[in-house]
N, C-alpha and C positions, 0 to 999 in steps of 0.2 A: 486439888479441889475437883469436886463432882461437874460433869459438862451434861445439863439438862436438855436434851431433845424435846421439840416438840414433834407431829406429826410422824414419831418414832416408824411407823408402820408403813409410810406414804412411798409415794415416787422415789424424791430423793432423803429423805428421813433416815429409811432403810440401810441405804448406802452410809451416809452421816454417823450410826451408830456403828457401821460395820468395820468404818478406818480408823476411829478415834479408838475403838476395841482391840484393832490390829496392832496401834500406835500404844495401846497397855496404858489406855488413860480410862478412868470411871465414868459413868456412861451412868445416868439415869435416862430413862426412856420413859415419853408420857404418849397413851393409846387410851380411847375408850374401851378395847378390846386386850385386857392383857391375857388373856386368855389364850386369846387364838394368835398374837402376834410374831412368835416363832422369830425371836432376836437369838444372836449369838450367848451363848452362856456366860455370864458373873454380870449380864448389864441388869441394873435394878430397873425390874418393869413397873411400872407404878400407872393407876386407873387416874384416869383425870382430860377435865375436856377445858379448852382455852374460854370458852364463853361461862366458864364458873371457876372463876378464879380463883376464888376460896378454895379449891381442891386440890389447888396445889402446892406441893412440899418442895421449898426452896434450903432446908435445911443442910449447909456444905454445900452447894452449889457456890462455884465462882464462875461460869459462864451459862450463856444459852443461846439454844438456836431457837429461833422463832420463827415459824410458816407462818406469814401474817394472813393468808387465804384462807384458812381457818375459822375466824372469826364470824361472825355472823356482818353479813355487810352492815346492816342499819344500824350497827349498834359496834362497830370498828372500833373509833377512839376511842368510847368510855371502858371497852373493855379491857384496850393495850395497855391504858392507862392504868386501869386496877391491875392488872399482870403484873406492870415495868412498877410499879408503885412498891409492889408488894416485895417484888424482887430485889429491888434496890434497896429495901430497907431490912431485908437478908445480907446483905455486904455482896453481893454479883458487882463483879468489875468487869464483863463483857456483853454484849448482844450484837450477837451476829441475824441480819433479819431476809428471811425468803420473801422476796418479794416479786416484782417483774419488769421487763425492760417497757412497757408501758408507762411504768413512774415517769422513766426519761423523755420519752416520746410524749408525754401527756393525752397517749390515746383513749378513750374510754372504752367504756366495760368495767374491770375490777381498778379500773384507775385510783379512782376517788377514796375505795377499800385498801388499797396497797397505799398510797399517799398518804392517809389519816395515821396508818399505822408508824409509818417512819418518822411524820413528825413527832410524834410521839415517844418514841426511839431517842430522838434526835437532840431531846430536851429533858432526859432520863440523869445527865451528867455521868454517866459512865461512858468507857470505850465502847464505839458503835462499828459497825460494818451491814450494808447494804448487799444483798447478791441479787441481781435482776437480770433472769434469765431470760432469753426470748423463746421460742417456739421451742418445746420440748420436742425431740424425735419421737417420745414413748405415747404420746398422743396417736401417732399413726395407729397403735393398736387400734382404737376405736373407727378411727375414721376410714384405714386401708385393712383392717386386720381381716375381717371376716371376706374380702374378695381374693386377698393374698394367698388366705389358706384354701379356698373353696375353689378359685378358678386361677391361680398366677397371674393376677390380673389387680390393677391400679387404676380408679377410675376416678379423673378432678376435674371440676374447671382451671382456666389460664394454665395449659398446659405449658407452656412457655415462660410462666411465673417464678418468679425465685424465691426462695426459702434457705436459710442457714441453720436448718436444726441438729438442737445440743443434745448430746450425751445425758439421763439424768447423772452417769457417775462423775461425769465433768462437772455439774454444780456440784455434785456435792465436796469434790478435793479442793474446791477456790471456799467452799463454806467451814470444810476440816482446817484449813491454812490459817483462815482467819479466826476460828475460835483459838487454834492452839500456837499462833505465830504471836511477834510483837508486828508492827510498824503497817497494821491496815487497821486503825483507829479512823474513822472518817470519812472511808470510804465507801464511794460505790459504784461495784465492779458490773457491768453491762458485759453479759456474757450470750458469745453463739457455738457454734459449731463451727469446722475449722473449711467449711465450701460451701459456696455460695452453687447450688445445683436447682436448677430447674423442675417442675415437677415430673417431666419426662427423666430428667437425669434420678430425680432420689427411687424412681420405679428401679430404673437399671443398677442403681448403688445397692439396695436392697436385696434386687437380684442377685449380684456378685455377693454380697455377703453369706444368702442362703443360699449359693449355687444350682441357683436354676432360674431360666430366664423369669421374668415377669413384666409383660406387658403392660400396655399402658392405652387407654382409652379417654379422649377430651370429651368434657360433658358442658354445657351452657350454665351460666349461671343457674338458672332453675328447674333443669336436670340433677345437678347440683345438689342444693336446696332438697329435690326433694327422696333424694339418696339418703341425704342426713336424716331425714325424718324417719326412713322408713328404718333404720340401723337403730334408731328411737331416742336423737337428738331432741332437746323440744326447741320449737320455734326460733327462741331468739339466742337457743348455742348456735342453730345451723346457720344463722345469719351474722353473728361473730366472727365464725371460721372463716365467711364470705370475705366479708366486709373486709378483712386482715391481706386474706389473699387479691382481693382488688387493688386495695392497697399497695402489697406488694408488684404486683404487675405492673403497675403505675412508676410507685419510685423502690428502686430492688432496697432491700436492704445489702448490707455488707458485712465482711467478716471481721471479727473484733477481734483485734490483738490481745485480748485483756487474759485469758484461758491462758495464754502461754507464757504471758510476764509475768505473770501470778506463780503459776506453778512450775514454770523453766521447762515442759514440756511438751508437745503437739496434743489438739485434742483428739479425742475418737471420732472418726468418722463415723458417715451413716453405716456405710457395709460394716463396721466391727459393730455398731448397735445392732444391726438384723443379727449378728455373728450369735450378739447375748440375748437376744428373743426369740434365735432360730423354732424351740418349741413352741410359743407363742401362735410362729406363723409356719408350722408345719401344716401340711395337709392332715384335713382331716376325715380322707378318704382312704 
C-alpha cells in the first residue's frame, strides 16, 4: 500500500519520503509546489494543500504522515477532521502525526493547534502514532545562520541556557519506523537531540562540525529581541523564541531516551547537523 506524505517538501517531509524510497516502499507525496519540489524518482508527486481536503487522493493509500502545523490554526480541528474522515473511509489503517513536544508540556503558542489535531487523530479508530519533537537544530538557520556565515560568530541571550536540539533526520527515522513497523499504535514519542549543551556549547558543537572556530557573544533579553526583528522575525516569533529560552534557563530541559529506544541507535549530534548544512553556513565571502 501507498504511504502518503504530507508536507512532502518540508523540514522533515523531505527526509520521510527519502527513507521510505530507500526502504522500496510507494511514496505519494503531497506539495502545493509539485513542480519545483525535486523528490527522489518513481514517488508520485501529486498538488494538494491540507486546508482543502477535497484535493486529496486517498486512492491505495494505507497509511499517512501528517504535519499537523499545516493547517490553518483557527480552523485545526474541522479540517483534520475532514482529512482523517475522508481517509478513513479510504480504508487507511495508520496515521502517524507531526506534531510538537509542547502537546506534552502544555506550553502555548501552537499548543491548542497541535492538540486539536491529535484529538482528532486519536478518535479516527485507526492505528495512531504521535512524534513531538522539541527544538529543531534546523531552526538555527534562521536565527544563527546569517552571523555564522558572515562573521563566525553566534549571538543569544542566557548564554548559560540549555537546549537539546534534534536532528530533522532523527524525527524523521522515529516517523519512517512508525508508519512502516507494527507495535507504536498509541503512542507518543517526545523526541530531543542526544545533549543537553548550553548555548555557549552548541556555538562550539557547530564550530567543530564546520571546522572552524565560532564564537560566541551574550546579548540581553532585548538586544535579543531586537536582533530577531531585524533578521525579519515579526514580533511575537521573536518573543516565542524568548519566552522558550527563559524558560529553559529557568528549568533546563533534558535528554530523552525515546530517539534511541525507538530506533536502537544514538542520535545526531549538533556538530554532524552543521556537518549536513556545512553549505548552509559556509561563508559567504
Amino acid at each position: 500500500m501507498t504511504i502518503l506524505v504530507t508536507g512532502a517538501t518540508g523540514t522533515v517531509g523531505r527526509h520521510v519520503v527519502a527513507r521510505l524510497v530507500a526502504a522500496g516502499r510507494p511514496v505519494r507525496a503531497l506539495t502545493r509546489t509539485p513542480e519545483t519540489a525535486g523528490l527522489p524518482k518513481g514517488v508520485d508527486v501529486v498538488n494538494g494543500d491540507l486546508n482543502s481536503s477535497g484535493d486529496l487522493a486517498f486512492d491505495g493509500v494505507g497509511s499517512v504522515f501528517l504535519v499537523a502545523g499545516i493547517f490553518d490554526p483557527a480552523h485545526a480541528a474541522d479540517l483534520a477532521q475532514a482529512l482523517v474522515g475522508r481517509a478513513v473511509a479510504a480504508g487507511i489503517a495508520r496515521i502517524v502525526t507531526l506534531t510538537s513536544s509542547a502537546v506534552t508540556t502544555g506550553r502555548g503558542g501552537h499548543y491548542d493547534t497541535l492538540h486539536a489535531v491529535e484529538q482528532v487523530v486519536e478518535k479516527c479508530q485507526v492505528a495512531w502514532t504521535h512524534v513531538r519533537p522539541g527544538e529543531f537544530a534546523v531552526n538555527k538557520l534562521d536565527v544563527w545562520g546569517e552571523s555564522i556565515r558572515n562573521e563566525s560568530m553566534v549571538r543569544n541571550a542566557y548564554p548559560d541556557g540549555i537546549g537539546v536540539p534534534i536532528h530533522e533526520a532523527d524525527i524523521a527515522d522515529v516517523a519512517v519506523i512508525a508508519l512502516t513497523r507494527d507495535g507504536h499504535a498509541g503512542r507518543a514519542y517526545d523526541l530531543t537531540g542526544p545533549e543537553a549543551l548550553t548555548h555557549r556549547e552548541q556555538a562550539q558543537a557547530i564550530g567543530a562540525g564546520l571546522g572552524r572556530a565560532i564564537a560566541f557573544e551574550g546579548l540581553t533579553y532585548g538586544q535579543a529581541r531586537r536582533a530577531y526583528l531585524e533578521v525579519g522575525f515579526p514580533a511575537e516569533i521573536a518573543e516565542f523564541i524568548l519566552g522558550y529560552q527563559a524558560e529553559y534557563a529557568e528549568e533546563p530541559p533534558s535528554v530523552s531516551p525515546t530517539f534511541e529506544q525507538v530506533t536502537g541507535k544514538k542520535g545526531r549530534t549538533l556538530a554532524q547537523w552543521a556537518v549536513d548544512h556545512a553549505a548552509e553556513l559556509a561563508p559567504t565571502a
